[in-house]
GUKEVO-864566 format. One record per residue (C-alpha): residue number from 1; y, z, x. Coordinates in Angstrom, 2 decimals. Example, Ala and Ser with C-alpha at 12.3 -4.5 7.8 and 13.67 -1.06 7.14 Angstrom:
2
NODE  num        Y        Z        X
NODE    1    -4.50     7.80    12.30
NODE    2    -1.06     7.14    13.67
***
This chain:
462
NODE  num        Y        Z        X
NODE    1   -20.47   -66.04   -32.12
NODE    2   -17.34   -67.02   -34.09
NODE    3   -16.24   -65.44   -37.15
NODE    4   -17.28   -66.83   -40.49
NODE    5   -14.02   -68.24   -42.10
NODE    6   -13.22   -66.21   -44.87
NODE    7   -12.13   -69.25   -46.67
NODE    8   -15.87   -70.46   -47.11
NODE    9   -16.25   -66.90   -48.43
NODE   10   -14.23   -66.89   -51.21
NODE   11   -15.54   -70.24   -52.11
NODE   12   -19.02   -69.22   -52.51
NODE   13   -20.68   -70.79   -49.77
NODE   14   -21.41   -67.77   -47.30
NODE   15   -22.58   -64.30   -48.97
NODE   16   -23.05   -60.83   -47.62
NODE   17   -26.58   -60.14   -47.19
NODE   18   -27.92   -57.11   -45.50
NODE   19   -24.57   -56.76   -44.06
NODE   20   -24.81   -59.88   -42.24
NODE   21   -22.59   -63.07   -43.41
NODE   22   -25.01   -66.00   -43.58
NODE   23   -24.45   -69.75   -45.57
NODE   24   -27.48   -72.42   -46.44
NODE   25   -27.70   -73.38   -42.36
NODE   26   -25.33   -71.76   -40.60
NODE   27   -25.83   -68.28   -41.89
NODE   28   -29.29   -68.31   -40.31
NODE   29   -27.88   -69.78   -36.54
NODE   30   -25.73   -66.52   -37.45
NODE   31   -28.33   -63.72   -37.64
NODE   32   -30.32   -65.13   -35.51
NODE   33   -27.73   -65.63   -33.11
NODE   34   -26.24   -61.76   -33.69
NODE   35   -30.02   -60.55   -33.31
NODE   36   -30.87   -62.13   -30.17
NODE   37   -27.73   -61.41   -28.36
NODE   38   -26.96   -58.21   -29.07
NODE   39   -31.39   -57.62   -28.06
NODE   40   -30.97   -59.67   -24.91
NODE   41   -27.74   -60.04   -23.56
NODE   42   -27.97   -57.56   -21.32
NODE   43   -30.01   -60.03   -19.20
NODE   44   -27.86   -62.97   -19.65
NODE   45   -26.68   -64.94   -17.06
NODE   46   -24.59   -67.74   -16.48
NODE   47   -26.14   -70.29   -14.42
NODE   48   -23.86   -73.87   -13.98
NODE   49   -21.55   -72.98   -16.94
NODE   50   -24.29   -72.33   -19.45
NODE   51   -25.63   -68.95   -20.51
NODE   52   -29.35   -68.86   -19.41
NODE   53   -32.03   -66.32   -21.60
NODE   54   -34.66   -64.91   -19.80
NODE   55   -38.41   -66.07   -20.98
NODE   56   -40.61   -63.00   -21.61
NODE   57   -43.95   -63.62   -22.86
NODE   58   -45.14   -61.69   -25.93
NODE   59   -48.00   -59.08   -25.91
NODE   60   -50.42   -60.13   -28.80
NODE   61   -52.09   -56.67   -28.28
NODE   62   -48.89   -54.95   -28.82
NODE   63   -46.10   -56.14   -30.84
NODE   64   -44.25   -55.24   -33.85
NODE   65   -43.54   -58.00   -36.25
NODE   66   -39.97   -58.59   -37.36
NODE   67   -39.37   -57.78   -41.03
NODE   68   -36.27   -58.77   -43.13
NODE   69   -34.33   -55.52   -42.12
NODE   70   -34.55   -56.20   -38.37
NODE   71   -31.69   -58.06   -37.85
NODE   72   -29.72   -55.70   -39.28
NODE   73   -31.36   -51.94   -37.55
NODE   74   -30.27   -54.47   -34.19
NODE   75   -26.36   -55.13   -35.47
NODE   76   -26.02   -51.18   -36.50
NODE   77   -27.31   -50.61   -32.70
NODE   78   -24.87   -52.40   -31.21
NODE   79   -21.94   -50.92   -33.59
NODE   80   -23.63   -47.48   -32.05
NODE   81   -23.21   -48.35   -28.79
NODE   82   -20.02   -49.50   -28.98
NODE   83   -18.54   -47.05   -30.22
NODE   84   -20.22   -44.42   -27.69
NODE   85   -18.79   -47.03   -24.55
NODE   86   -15.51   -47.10   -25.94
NODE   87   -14.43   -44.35   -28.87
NODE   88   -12.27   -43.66   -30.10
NODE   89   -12.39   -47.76   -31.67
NODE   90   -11.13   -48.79   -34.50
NODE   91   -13.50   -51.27   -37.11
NODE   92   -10.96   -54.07   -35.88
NODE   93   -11.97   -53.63   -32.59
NODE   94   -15.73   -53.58   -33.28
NODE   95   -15.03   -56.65   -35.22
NODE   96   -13.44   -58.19   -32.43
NODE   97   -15.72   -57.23   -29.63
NODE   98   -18.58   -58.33   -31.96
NODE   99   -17.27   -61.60   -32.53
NODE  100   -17.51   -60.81   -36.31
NODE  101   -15.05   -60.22   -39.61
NODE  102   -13.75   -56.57   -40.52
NODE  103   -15.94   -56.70   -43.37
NODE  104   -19.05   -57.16   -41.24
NODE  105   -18.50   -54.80   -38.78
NODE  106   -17.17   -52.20   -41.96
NODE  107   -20.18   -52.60   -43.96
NODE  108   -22.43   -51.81   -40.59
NODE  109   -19.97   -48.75   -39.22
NODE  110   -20.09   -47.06   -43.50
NODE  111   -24.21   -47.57   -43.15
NODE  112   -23.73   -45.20   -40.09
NODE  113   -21.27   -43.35   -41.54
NODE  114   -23.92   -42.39   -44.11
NODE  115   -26.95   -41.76   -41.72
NODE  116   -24.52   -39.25   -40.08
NODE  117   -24.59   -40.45   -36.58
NODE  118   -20.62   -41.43   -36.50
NODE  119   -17.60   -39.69   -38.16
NODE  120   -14.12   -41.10   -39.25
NODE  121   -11.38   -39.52   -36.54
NODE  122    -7.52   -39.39   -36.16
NODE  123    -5.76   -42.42   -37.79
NODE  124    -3.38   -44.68   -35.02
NODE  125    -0.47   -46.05   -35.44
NODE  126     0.19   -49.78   -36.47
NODE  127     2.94   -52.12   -36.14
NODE  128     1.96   -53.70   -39.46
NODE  129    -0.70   -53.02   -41.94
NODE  130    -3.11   -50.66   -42.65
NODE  131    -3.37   -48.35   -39.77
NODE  132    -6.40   -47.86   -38.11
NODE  133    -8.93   -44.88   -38.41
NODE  134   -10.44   -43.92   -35.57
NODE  135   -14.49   -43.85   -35.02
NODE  136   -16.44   -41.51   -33.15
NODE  137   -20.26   -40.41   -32.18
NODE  138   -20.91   -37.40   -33.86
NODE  139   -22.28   -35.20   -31.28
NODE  140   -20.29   -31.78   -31.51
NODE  141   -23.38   -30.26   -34.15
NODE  142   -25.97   -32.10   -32.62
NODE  143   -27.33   -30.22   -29.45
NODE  144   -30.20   -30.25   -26.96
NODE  145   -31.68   -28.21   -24.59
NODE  146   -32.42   -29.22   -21.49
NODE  147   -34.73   -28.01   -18.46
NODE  148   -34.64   -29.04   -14.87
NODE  149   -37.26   -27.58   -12.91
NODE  150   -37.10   -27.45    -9.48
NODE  151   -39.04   -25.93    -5.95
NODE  152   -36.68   -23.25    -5.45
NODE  153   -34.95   -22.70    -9.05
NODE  154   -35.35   -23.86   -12.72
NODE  155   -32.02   -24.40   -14.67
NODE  156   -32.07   -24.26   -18.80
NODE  157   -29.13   -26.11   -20.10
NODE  158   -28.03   -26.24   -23.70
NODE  159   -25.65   -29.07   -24.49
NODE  160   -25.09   -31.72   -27.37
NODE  161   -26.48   -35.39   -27.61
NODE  162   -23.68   -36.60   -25.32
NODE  163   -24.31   -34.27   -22.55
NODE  164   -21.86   -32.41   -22.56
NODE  165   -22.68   -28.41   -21.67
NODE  166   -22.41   -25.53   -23.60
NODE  167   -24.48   -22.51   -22.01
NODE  168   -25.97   -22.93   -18.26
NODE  169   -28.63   -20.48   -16.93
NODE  170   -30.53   -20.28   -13.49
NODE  171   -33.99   -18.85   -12.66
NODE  172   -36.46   -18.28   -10.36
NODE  173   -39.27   -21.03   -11.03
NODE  174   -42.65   -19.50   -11.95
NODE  175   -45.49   -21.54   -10.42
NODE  176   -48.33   -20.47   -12.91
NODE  177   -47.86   -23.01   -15.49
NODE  178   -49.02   -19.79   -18.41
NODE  179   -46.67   -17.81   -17.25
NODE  180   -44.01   -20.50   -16.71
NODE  181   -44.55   -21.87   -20.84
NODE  182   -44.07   -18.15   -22.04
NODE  183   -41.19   -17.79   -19.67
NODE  184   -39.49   -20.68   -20.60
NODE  185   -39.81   -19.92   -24.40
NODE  186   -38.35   -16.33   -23.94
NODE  187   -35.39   -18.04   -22.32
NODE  188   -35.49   -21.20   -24.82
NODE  189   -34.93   -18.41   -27.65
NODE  190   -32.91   -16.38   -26.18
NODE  191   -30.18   -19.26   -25.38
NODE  192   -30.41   -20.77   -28.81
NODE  193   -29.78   -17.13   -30.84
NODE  194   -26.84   -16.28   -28.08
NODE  195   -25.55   -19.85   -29.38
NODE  196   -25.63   -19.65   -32.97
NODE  197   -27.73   -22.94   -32.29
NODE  198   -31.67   -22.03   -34.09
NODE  199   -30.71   -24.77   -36.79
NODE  200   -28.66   -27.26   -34.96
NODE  201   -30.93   -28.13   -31.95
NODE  202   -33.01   -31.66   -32.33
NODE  203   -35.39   -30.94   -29.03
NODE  204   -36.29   -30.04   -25.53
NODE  205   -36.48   -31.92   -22.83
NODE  206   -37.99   -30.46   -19.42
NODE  207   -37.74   -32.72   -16.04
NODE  208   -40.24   -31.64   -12.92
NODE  209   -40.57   -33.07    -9.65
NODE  210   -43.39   -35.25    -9.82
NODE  211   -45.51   -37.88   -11.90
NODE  212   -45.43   -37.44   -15.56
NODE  213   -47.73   -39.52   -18.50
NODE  214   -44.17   -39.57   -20.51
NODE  215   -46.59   -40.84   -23.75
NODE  216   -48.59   -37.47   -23.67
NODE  217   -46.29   -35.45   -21.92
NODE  218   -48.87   -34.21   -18.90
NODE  219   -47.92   -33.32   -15.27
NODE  220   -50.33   -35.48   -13.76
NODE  221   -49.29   -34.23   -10.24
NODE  222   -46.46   -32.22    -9.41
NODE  223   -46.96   -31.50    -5.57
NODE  224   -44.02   -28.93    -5.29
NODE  225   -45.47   -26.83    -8.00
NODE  226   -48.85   -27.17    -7.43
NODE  227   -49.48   -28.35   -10.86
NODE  228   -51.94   -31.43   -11.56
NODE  229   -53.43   -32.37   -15.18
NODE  230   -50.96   -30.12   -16.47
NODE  231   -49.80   -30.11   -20.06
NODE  232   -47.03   -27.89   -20.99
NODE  233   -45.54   -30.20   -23.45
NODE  234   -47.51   -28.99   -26.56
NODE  235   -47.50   -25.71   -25.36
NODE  236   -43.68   -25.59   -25.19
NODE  237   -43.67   -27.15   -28.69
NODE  238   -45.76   -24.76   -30.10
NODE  239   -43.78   -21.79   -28.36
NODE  240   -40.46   -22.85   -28.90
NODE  241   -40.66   -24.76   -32.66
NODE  242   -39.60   -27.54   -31.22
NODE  243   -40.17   -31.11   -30.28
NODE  244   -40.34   -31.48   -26.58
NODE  245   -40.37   -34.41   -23.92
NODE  246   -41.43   -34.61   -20.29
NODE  247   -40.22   -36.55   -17.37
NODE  248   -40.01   -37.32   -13.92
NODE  249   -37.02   -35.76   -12.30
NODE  250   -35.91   -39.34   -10.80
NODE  251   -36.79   -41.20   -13.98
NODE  252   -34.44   -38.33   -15.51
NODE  253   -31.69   -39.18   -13.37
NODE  254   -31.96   -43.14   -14.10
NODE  255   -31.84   -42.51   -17.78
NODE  256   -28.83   -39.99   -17.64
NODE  257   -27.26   -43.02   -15.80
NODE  258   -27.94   -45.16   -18.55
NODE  259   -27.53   -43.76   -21.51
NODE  260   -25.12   -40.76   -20.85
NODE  261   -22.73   -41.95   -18.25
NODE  262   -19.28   -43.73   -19.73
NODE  263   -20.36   -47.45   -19.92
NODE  264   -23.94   -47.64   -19.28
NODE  265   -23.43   -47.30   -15.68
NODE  266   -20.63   -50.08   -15.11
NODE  267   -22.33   -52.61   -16.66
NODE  268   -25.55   -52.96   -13.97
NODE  269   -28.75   -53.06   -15.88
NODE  270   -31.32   -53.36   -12.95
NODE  271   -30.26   -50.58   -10.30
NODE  272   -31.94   -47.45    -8.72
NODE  273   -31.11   -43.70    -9.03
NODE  274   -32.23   -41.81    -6.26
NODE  275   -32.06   -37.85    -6.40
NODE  276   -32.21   -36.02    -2.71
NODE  277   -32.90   -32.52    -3.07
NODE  278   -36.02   -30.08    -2.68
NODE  279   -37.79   -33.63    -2.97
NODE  280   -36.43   -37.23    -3.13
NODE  281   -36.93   -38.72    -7.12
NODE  282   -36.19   -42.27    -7.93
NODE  283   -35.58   -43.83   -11.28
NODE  284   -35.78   -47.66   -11.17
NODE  285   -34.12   -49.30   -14.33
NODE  286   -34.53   -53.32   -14.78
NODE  287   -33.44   -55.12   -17.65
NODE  288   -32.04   -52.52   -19.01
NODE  289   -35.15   -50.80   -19.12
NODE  290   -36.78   -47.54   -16.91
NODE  291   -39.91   -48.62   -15.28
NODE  292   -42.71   -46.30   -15.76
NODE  293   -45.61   -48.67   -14.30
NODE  294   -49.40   -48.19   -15.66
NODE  295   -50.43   -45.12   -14.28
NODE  296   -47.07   -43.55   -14.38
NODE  297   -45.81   -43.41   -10.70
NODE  298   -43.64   -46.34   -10.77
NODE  299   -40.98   -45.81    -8.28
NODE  300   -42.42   -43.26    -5.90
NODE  301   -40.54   -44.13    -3.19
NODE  302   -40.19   -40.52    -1.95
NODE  303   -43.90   -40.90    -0.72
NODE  304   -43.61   -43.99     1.13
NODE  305   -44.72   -43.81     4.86
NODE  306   -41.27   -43.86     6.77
NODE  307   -44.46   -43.13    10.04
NODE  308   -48.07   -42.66     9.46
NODE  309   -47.29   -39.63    12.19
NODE  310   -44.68   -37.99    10.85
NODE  311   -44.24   -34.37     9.52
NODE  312   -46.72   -33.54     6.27
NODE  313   -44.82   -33.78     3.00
NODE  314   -45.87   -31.32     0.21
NODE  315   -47.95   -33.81    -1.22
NODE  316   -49.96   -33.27     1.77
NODE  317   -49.64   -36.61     3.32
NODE  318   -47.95   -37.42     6.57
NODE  319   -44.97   -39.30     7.19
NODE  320   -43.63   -39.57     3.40
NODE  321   -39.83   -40.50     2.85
NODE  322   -39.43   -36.78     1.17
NODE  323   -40.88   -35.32     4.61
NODE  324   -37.79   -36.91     6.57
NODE  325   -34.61   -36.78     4.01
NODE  326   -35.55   -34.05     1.53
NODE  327   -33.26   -30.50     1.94
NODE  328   -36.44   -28.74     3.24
NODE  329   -36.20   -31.40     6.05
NODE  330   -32.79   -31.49     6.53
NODE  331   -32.65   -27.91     7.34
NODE  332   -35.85   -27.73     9.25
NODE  333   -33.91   -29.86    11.84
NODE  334   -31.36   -27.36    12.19
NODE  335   -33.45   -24.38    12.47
NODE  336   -36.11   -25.93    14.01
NODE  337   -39.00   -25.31    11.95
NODE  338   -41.65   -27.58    11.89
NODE  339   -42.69   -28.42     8.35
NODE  340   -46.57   -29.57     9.35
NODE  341   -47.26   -25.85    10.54
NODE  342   -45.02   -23.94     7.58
NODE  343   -47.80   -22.88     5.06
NODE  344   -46.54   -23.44     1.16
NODE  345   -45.80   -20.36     0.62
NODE  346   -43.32   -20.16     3.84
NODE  347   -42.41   -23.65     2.62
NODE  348   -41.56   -22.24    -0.80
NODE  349   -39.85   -19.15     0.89
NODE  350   -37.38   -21.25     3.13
NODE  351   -36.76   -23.20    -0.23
NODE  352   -35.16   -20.07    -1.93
NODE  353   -33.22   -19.12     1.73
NODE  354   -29.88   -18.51     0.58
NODE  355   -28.55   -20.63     3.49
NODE  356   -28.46   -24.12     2.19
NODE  357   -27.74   -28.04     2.82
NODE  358   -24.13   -27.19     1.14
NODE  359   -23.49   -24.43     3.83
NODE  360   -25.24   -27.03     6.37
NODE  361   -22.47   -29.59     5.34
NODE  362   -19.82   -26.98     5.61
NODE  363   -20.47   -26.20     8.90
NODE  364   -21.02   -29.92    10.11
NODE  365   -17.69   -30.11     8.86
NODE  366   -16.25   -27.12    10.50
NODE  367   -17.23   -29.14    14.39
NODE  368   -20.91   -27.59    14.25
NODE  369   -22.59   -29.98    16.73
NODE  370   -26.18   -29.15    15.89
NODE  371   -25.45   -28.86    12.01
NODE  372   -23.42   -32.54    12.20
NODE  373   -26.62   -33.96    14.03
NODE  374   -29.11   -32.85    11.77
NODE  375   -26.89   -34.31     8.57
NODE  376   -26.56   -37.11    10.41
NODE  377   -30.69   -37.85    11.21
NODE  378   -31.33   -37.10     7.55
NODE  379   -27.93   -40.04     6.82
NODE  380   -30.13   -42.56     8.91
NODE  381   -33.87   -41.77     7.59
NODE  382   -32.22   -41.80     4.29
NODE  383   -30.93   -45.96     5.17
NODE  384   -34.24   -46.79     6.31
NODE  385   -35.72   -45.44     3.14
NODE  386   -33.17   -47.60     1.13
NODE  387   -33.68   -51.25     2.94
NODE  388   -37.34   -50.91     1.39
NODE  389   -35.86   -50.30    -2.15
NODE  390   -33.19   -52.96    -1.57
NODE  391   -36.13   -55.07    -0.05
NODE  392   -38.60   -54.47    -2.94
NODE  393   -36.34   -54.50    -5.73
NODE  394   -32.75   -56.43    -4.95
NODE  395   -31.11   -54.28    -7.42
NODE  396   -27.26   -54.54    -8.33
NODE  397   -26.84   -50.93    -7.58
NODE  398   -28.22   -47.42    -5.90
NODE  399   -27.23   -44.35    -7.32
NODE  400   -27.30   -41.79    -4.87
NODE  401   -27.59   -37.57    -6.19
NODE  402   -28.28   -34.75    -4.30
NODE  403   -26.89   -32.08    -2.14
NODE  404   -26.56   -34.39     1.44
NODE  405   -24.28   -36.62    -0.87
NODE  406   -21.92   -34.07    -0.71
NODE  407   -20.89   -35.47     3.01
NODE  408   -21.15   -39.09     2.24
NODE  409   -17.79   -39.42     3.89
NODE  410   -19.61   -37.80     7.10
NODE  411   -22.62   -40.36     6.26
NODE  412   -21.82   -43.43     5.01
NODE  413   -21.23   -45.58     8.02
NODE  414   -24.93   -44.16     9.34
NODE  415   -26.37   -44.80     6.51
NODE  416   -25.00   -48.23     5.87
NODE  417   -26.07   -49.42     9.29
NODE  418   -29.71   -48.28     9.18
NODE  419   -29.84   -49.94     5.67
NODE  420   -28.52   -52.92     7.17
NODE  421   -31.44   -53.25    10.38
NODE  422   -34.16   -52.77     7.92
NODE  423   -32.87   -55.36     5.02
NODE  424   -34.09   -58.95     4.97
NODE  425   -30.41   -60.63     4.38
NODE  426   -26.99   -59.80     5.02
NODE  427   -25.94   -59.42     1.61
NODE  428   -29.17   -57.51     0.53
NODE  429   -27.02   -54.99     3.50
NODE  430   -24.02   -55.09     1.07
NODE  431   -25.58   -53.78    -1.84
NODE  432   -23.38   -51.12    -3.47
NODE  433   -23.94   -47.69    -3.58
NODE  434   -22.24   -44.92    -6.09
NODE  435   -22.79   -41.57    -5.04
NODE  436   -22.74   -38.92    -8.61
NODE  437   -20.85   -36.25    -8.38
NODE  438   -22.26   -32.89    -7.85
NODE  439   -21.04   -31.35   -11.53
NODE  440   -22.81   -34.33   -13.06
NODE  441   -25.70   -32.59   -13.20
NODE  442   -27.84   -36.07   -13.16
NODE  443   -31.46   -33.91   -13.66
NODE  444   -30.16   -31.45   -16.39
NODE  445   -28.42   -34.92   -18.19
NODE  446   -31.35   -37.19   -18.19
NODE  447   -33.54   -34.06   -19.51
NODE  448   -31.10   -34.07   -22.73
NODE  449   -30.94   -38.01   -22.59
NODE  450   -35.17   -38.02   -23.30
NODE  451   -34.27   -36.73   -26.55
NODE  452   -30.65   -38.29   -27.29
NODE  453   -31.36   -41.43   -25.81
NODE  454   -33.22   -42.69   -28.78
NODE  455   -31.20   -42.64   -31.54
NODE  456   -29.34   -45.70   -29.35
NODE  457   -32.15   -47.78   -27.97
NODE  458   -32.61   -51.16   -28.81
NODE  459   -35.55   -51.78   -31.72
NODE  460   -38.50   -53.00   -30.26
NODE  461   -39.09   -56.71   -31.28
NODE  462   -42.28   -58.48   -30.44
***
């Protein structure tokens, strides 16, 4: 959208309404231009030389009806999210990348200003003019806790709204889901008095490794903790004073991707996140948008039959994904365990073994013959696995997380090439994949992201 020329302005034809500059005609092409845009143009394309909108049909059984402050919540949005891609920015360069005049863009970042969710910074230097003041997310005073719970360990994390960590502590996960709320709370208050943090924290968020009604915060069926129809989310609320969210661990990881990681994860809006560890958890993201699915197991993955024969998963089918790539399978290859005879609580023993896929990698590393063929099994089941995402879903990227990442330079080749028999085109066989560092922390991030991540989320329009 082109700037509004201020000449117009100062004649009178083209006032400042709702911080939006608008004239008789072309002040409406204006708003609604800046509305749509900055609601859809994440799934803009350009098809021939023209930019194409995608059609999406509107729910008359669940919409919410625009209003004459819409078009504004959207622009203040998009200032917010522009200035967490790219602070420190200056109003100038809002206005710019917004296609808009200072005062637009000044009026929008001051409304912001005001709510408290940005702060003025350090002032730059300017080779004529006023010089530039800085803009930044305020995060430093706004903090979240965070809770990643896992087979073998459950890790409490207290950080602000950017992710960014400020305490860390590791325990033993309790399987009785009592015991683990009342747990958790002790260690919840505990973290926040050490911190000086009782009046600065805005919520809780709590990942687990399985399927999760995100709208009413129950475990439906968490196979690695033996917890189904599970609701710890008011319980946690009412133990801790605060407000808490669930999630799937993989669905954690997706949304960490998106809304915590340094430009929205390189500008890809439909691409997977998949998490390898004491099970395999997959986030799918299109449009912009995590996938959830009606019943709340979009993007199981992890459970797919790789072989109706295979070894039993914990779920207690045969054959899953999870069975043939997880760390539990990984090592059982090494020491030779079979995983359909281990019992859970042998299963759940080996978990907590202080020998682990890290040292595993180490020693494949260190010319271990037996360790480098078991990493390297696990590098081609995990392919296979991904030519049915890439088949299924096309997306523009896979994340990849977990601790057999660590050896990606061992793996890649082996991985790439099973990918590439299973896939249905050659190019579908070049689809890029990012592996996340291990200090990312993907789980513990997309945890804090449930309850940071909507202060920047689009408004919901029709």
């Amino acid at each position: 959208m082109r700037s509004v020329p201020h000449s117009s302005a100062r004649r009178g034809r083209v006032c400042d309404i709702g911080g939006m500059l608008r004239g008789p005609r072309r002040g409406k092409k204006i708003l609604d231009s800046m509305a749509t845009r900055g609601y859809c143009s994440h799934s803009v394309q350009k098809a021939g030389g023209r930019r194409v909108f995608p059609m999406r049909k509107i729910n008359t059984r669940d919409f919410h009806v625009a209003t004459r402050g819409t078009s504004r919540e959207i622009n203040r949005r998009i200032v917010l999210n522009l200035i967490r891609e790219h602070q420190p920015i200056s109003r100038a360069d809002l206005a710019r990348r917004m296609s808009v005049t200072r005062g637009v863009a000044g009026v929008l970042v001051q409304e912001l200003i005001e709510r408290g969710l940005i702060y003025e910074g350090a002032t730059g230097e300017a080779a004529r003019g006023r010089k530039p003041t800085f803009l930044h997310i305020r995060s430093h005073d706004r903090l979240v806790l965070a809770a990643d719970v896992r087979f073998s360990k459950t890790y409490l994390m207290l950080c602000d709204i950017s992710g960014r960590q400020v305490a860390l502590e590791v325990s033993d996960t309790v399987f009785d889901a009592s015991r683990f709320v009342k747990d958790v709370a002790v260690r919840v208050r505990r973290m926040l008095k050490t911190q000086g943090a009782e009046s600065s924290c805005e919520g809780f968020g709590l990942v687990v490794p399985g399927m999760v009604d995100h709208r009413t915060g129950k475990i439906l069926n968490a196979p690695a903790l033996g917890w189904r129809d599970v609701d710890v989310r008011d319980r946690l609320a009412a133990a801790t004073g605060l407000p808490v969210q669930v999630e799937n661990a993989g669905r954690a990881c997706a949304l960490a991707q998106l809304w915590l990681e340094h430009g929205g994860g390189h500008g890809e809006h439909d691409f997977v996140y998949i998490n390898v560890s004491d099970g395999v958890g997959v986030g799918v993201v299109l449009n912009g948008e995590l996938v959830r699915g009606r019943d709340h197991i979009a993007g199981e993955f992890g459970h797919m039959p790789l072989s109706l024969d295979g070894p039993r998963c914990m779920c207690g089918m045969t054959g899953c994904w999870e069975a043939y790539i997880s760390n539990l399978a990984t090592l059982s290859r090494y020491f030779g365990w079979n995983l359909s005879k281990l019992s859970p609580k042998a299963l759940h023993e080996a978990g907590r073994d202080s020998f682990n896929v890290l040292d595993l990698v180490a020693r494949a590393r260190g010319g271990d013959a037996k360790a480098n063929a078991a990493v390297q099994a696990t590098a081609r089941f995990l392919g296979l696995g991904l030519a049915t995402v890439v088949n299924t879903l096309n997306p523009d990227c896979i994340y990849l997380a977990g601790e057999i990442t660590t050896a990606w330079d061992l793996i890649e080749e082996t991985v790439r090439v099973a990918l590439a028999e299973r896939v249905l085109t050659v190019s579908a066989g070049l689809t890029p994949m990012r592996v996340s560092p291990p200090q990312v922390q993907p789980r513990l991030r997309g945890a804090a992201a449930l309850i940071a991540a909507p202060t920047f989320a689009a408004p919901r329009v029709a």
